[in-house]
C-alpha positions as CSV (number, residue, x, y, z in Angstrom):
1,X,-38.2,23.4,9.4
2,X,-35.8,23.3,12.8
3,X,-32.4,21.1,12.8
4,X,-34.1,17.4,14.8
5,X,-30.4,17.0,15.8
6,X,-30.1,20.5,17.1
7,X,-32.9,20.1,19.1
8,X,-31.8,16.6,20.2
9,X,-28.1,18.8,21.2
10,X,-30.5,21.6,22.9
11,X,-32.4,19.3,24.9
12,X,-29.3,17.2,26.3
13,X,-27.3,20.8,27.1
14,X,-30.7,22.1,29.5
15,X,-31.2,18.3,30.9
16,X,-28.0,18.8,32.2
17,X,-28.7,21.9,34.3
18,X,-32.4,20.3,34.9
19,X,-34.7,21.7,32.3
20,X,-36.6,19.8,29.4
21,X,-37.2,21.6,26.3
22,X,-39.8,20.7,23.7
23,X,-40.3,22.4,20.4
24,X,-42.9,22.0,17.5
25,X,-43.8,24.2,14.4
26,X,-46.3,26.3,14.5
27,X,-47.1,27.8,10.8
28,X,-43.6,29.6,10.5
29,X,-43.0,29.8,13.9
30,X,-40.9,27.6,16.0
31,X,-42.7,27.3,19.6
32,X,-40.2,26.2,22.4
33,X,-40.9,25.5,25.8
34,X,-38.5,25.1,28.5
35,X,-39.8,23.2,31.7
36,X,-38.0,23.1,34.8
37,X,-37.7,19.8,36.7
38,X,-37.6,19.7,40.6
39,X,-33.8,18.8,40.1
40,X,-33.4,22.8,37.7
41,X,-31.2,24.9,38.5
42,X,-32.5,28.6,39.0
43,X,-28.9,30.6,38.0
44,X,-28.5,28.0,35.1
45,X,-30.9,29.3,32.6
46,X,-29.6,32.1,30.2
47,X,-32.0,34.5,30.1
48,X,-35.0,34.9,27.0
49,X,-32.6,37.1,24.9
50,X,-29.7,34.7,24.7
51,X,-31.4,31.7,24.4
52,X,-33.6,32.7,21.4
53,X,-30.3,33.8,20.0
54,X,-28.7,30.4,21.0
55,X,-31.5,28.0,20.1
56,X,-31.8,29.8,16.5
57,X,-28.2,29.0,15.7
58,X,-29.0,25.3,17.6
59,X,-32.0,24.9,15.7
60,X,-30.8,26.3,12.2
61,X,-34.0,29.0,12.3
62,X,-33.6,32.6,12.5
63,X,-33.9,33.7,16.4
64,X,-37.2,36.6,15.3
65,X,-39.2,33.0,14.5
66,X,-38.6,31.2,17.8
67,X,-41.8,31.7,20.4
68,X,-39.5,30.8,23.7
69,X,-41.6,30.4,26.8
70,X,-39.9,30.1,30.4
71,X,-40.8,28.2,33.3
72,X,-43.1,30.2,35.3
């Protein structure tokens, strides 16, 4: 369903700022998880809103089916 070589581009632009991102269908949902590694940076990460609406055009899915969760 989701672009593998959009998530492979996804995952190297948040490794940069210290994140890892994982993502997996779910029915027709896209579930994306973003963890932060002790090396993250806190300003780095765009906020929910933008990076649904990145990771859907990253991803080839529309944004509305993306379930984003955020390091807590």
């Amino acid at each position: 369903m989701f672009s593998e070589q959009g998530l492979k581009d996804a995952q190297a632009m948040l490794a940069a700022d210290g994140y890892a991102l994982a993502a997996s269908e779910e029915g027709e949902h896209v579930v994306v998880r973003i963890e932060a590694t002790p090396e993250a940076c806190e300003d780095c990460l765009a906020p929910p809103e933008v990076m649904r609406a990145v990771l859907g055009k990253t991803l080839a899915v529309p944004a509305e089916a993306i379930e984003l969760h955020y390091p807590e």
